[in-house]
FIBAVO-358866 format. One line per field, with one value per residue (C-alpha): residue number from 1; residue in three letters; x, y, z. Coordinates in Angstrom, 2 decimals, m for minus. Layout:
<recs>
zaza = c(NUM	...)
bati = c(ala	...)
px = c(X	...)
py = c(Y	...)
pz = c(Z	...)
</recs>
This chain:
<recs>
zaza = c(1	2	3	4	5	6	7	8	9	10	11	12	13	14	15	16	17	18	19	20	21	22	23	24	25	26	27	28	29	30	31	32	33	34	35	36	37	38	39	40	41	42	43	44	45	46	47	48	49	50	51	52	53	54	55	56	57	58	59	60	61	62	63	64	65	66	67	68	69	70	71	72	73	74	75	76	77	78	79	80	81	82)
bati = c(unk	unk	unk	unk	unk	unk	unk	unk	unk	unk	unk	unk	unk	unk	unk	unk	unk	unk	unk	unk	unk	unk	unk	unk	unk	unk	unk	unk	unk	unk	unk	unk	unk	unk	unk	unk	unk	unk	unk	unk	unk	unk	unk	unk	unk	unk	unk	unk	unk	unk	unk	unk	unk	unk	unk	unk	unk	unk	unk	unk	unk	unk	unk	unk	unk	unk	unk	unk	unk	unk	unk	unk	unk	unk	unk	unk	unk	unk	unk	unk	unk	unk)
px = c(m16.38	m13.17	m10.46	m9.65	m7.05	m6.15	m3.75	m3.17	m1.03	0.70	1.64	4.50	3.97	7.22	7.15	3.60	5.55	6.48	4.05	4.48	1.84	1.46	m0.70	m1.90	m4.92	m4.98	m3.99	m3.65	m0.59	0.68	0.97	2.35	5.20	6.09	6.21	7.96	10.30	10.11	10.38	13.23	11.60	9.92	12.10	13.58	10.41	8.00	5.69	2.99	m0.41	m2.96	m3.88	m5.98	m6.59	m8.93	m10.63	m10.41	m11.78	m9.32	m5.87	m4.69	m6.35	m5.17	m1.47	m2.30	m3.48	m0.20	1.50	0.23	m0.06	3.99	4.42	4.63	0.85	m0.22	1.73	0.28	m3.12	m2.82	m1.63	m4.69	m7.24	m6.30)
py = c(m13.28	m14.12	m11.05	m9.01	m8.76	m4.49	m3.62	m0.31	2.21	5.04	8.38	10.23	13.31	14.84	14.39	13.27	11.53	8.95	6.13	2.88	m0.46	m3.42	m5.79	m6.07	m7.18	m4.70	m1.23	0.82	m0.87	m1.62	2.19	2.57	0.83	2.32	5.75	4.24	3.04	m0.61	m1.13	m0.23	0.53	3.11	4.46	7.29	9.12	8.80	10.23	7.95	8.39	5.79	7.11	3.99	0.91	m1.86	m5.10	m8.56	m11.48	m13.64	m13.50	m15.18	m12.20	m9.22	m10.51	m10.77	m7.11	m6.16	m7.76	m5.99	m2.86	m3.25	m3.60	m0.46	m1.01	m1.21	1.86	3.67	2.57	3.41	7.02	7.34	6.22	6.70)
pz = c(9.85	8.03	7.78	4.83	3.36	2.45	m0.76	0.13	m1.35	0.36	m0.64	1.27	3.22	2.16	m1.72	m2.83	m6.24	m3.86	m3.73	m1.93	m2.36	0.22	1.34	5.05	7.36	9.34	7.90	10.96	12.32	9.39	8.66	12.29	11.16	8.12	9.85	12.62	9.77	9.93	6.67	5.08	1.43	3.06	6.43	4.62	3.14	5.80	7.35	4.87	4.57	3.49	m0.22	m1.36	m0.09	m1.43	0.43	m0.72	1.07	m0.82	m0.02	m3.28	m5.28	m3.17	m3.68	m7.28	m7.04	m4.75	m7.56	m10.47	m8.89	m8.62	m12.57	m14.64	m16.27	m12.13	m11.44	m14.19	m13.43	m10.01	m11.21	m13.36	m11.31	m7.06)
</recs>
């Protein structure tokens, strides 16, 4: 079976205005590492939790998600709606 590929958004346990989107195939260590504070957009607001995340068998159209989901419209969207 081919992977997925996960756009996920996170929400931060401390403040939950503080959203963060990605793109991963395999969402468990991928959130390991944000609250381990890999990543440096996200280090100083962890601990995350996984607030949404959506499965595409296509990588091209979950970075095209990831990507929109980045622009204000995306953000708004994913205010609205997750």
């Amino acid at each position: 079976m081919d992977a997925f590929y996960y756009v996920y958004i996170l929400v931060s346990e401390v403040d939950d205005e503080i959203h963060y989107s990605g793109i991963t195939t395999d969402l468990g260590s991928r959130l390991a590492e944000h609250n381990r504070g890999k990543c440096p957009y996200t280090a100083k607001h962890r601990p995350w939790k996984i607030e949404t995340a959506v499965a595409f068998r296509s990588q091209a159209k979950a970075r095209h998600f990831e990507s929109y989901l980045k622009t204000g419209s995306g953000r708004e969207f994913a205010r609205r709606h997750f």
